[in-house]
C-alpha positions as CSV (number, residue, x, y, z in Angstrom):
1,X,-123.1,-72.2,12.2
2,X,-123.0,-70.3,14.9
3,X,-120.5,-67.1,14.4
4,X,-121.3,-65.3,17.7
5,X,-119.6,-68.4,19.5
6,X,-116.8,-68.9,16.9
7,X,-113.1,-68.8,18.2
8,X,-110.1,-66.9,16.1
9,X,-106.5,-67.8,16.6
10,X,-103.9,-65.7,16.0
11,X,-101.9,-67.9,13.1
12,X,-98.6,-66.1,14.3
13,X,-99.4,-67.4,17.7
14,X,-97.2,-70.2,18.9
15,X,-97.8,-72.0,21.9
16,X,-94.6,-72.1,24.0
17,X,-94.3,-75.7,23.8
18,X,-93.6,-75.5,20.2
19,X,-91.5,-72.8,19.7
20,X,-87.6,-73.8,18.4
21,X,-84.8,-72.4,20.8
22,X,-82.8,-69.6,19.6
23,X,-79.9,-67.3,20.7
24,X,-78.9,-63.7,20.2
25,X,-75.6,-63.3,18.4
26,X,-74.1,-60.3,17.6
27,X,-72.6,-59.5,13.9
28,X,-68.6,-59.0,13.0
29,X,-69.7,-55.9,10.8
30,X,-71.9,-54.4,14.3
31,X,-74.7,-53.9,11.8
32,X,-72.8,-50.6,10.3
33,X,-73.0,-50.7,7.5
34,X,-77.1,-51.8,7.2
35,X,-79.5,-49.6,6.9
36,X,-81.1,-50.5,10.2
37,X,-77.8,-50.7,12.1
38,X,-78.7,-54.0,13.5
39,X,-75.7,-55.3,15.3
40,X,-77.8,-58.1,16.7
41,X,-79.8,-61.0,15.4
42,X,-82.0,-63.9,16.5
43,X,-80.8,-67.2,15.4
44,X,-83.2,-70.7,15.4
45,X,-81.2,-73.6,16.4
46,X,-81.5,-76.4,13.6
47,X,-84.0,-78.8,13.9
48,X,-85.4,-82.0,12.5
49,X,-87.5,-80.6,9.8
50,X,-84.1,-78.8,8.9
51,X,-82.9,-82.1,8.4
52,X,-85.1,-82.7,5.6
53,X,-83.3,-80.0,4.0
54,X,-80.3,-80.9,4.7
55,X,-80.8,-84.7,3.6
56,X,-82.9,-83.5,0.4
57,X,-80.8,-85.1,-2.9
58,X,-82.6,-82.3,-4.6
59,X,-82.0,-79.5,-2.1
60,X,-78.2,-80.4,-1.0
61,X,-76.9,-81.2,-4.2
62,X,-77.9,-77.4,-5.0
63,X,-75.6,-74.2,-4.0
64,X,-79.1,-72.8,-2.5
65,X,-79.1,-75.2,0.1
66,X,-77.5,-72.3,2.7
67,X,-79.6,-69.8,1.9
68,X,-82.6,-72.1,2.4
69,X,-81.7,-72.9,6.2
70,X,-80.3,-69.0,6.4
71,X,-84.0,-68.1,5.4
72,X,-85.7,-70.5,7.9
73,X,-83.1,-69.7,11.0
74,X,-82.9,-66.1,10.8
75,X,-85.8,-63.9,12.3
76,X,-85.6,-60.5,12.6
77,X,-83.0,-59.3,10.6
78,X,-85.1,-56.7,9.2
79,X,-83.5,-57.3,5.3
80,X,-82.9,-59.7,2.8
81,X,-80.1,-62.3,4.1
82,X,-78.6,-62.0,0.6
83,X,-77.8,-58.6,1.5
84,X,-75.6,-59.7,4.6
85,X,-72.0,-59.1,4.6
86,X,-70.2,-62.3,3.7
87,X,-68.2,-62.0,7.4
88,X,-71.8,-62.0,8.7
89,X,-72.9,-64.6,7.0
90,X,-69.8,-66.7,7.7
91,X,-70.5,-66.1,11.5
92,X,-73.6,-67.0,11.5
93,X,-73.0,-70.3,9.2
94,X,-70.2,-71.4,12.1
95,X,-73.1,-70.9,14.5
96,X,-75.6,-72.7,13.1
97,X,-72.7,-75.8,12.2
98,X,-71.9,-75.4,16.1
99,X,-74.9,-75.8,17.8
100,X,-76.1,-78.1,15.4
101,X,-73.6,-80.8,15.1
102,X,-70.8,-80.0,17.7
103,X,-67.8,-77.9,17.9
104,X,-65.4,-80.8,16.2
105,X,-64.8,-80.6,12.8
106,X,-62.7,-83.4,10.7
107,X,-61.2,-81.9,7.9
108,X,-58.3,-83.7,5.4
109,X,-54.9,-81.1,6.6
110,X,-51.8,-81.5,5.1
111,X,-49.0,-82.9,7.2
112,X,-45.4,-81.2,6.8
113,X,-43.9,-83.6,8.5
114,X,-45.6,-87.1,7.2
115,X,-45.6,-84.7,3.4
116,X,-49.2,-86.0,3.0
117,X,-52.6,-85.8,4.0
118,X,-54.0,-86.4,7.4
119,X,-57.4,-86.7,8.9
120,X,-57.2,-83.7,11.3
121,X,-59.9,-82.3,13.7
122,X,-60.6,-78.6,13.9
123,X,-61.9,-77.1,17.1
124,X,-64.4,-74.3,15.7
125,X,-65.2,-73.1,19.4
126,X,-61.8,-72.1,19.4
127,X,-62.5,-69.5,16.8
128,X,-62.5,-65.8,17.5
129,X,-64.9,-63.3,16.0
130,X,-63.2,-60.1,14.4
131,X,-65.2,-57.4,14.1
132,X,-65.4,-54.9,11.9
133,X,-61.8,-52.6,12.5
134,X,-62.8,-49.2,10.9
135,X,-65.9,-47.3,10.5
136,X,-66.9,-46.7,7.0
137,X,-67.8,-43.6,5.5
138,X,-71.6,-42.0,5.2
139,X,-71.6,-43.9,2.3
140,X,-70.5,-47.3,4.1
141,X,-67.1,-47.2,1.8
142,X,-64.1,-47.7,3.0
143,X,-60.5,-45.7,2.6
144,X,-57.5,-47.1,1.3
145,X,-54.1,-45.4,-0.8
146,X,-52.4,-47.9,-3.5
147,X,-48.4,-47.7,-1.7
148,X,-46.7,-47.8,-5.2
149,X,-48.2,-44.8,-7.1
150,X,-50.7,-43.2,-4.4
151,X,-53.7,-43.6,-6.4
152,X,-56.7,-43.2,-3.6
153,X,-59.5,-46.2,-3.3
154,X,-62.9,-46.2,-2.4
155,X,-64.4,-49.5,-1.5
156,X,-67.2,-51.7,0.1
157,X,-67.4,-55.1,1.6
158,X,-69.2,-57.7,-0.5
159,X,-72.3,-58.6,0.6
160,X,-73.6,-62.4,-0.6
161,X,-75.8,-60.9,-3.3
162,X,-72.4,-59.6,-4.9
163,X,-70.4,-63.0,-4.2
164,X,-73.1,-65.0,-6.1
165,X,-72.9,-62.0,-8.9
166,X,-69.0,-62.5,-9.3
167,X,-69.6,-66.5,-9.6
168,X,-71.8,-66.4,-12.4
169,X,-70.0,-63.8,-14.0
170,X,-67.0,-65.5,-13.9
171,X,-68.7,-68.9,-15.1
172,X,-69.6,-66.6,-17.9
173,X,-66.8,-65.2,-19.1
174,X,-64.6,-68.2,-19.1
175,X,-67.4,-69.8,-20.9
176,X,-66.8,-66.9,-23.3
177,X,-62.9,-67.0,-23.6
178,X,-62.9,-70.6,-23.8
179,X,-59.9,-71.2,-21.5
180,X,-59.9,-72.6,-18.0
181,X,-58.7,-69.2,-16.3
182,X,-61.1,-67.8,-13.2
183,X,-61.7,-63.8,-13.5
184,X,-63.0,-63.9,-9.7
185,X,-59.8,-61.8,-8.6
186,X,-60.4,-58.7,-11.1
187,X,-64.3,-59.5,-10.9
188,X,-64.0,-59.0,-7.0
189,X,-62.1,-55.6,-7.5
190,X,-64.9,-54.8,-10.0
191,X,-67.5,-55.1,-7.5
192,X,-65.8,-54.1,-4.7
193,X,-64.2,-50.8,-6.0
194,X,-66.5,-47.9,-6.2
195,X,-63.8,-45.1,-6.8
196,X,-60.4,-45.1,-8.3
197,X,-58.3,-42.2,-8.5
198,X,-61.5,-40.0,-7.9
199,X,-63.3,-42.2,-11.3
200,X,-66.2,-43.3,-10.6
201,X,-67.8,-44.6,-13.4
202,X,-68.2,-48.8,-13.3
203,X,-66.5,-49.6,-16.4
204,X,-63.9,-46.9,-16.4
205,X,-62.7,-48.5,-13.2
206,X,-62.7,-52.0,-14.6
207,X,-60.9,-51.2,-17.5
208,X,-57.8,-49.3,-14.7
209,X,-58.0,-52.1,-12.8
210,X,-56.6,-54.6,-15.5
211,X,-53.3,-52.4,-15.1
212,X,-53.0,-51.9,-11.5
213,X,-49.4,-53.3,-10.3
214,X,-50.2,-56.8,-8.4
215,X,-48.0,-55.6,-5.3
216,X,-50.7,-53.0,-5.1
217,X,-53.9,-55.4,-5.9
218,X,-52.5,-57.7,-3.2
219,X,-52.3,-55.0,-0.7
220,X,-55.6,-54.1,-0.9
221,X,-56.9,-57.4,-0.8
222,X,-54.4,-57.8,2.2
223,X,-56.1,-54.4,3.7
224,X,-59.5,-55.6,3.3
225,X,-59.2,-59.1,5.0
226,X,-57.4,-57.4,7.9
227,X,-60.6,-55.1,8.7
């Protein structure tokens, strides 16, 4: 064979013909609290070989089935997507559902007035974004003081990594107990809490939040929604 006349293509090379569509969306959390401070992303719009995914029996009836098209639609995040903040990832989901499918969504809603279920239709271009309200920390925790006894918290916002953690934990543990009762309130506290009262230490924390008033425990929760 003749090597001096051989050709080499660049395997990253895609002609322009082939290349999926995409869009630049900016993240709720404006990247703050990722190492790389990306506030930014490029996002693939779905395609048809995403609908082999997506009409897989063995790939839908899976809980891995977003993290799948998350993997194939996001390109430069610069991380792991389970590390995304679960706003983030939320955002980017609602993209992905928009362009791909449309901005109507039927969805069974509750009717006051009829005192039964409806087929209603949600508009999701209607949604806003919320960004991220306050800046975290060097440490990318957040401040918060409980109102009843004044006990100062230090938190963070789960990231999908930790959402998946609490969900098998909790599968765990009732598994253990043998009683139909979720622990994903305490076990988000758990993960989300980093300081309590100035304690540190993981299980110290977790055994204090067990006794924390609920007025308290709903506040925060309340607190961390609203930013």
């Amino acid at each position: 064979m003749d090597t001096d006349n051989k050709q080499f293509i660049d395997p990253n090379f895609v002609p322009e013909e082939f290349q999926v569509p995409y869009d630049i969306i900016e993240l709720p959390s404006q990247g703050l609290l990722y190492k790389n401070k990306q506030k930014k992303i490029k996002i693939e719009y779905l395609t048809a070989m995403d609908e082999n995914i997506l009409s897989s029996p063995n790939i839908s009836a899976g809980k891995n089935i977003l993290d799948i098209l998350l993997n194939r639609k996001i390109k430069d995040l610069g991380f792991d997507p389970q590390e995304l903040l679960a706003g983030d990832r939320l955002a980017i989901l609602i993209y992905l559902r928009v362009t791909g499918f449309g901005e109507k969504l039927t969805q069974m809603v509750f009717d006051t007035e009829k005192n039964k279920l409806v087929e209603g239709e949600i508009d999701l271009s209607t949604l806003e974004q919320k960004n991220l309200t306050v800046k975290p920390d060097k440490d990318g925790l957040f401040d918060y003081e409980l109102p009843s006894d004044k006990t100062k918290v230090k938190f963070k916002l789960l990231t999908t990594k930790d959402e998946k953690y609490i969900e098998e934990r909790d599968q765990m543990l009732q598994e253990r107990s043998g009683e139909d009762i979720s622990f994903i309130p305490t076990l988000r506290l758990e993960q989300s809490i980093k300081s309590l009262g100035g304690v540190t230490d993981p299980l110290k924390i977790a055994h204090s939040i067990g006794k924390l008033k609920i007025m308290d425990i709903r506040k925060l929760n309340k607190y961390i929604t609203d930013i």
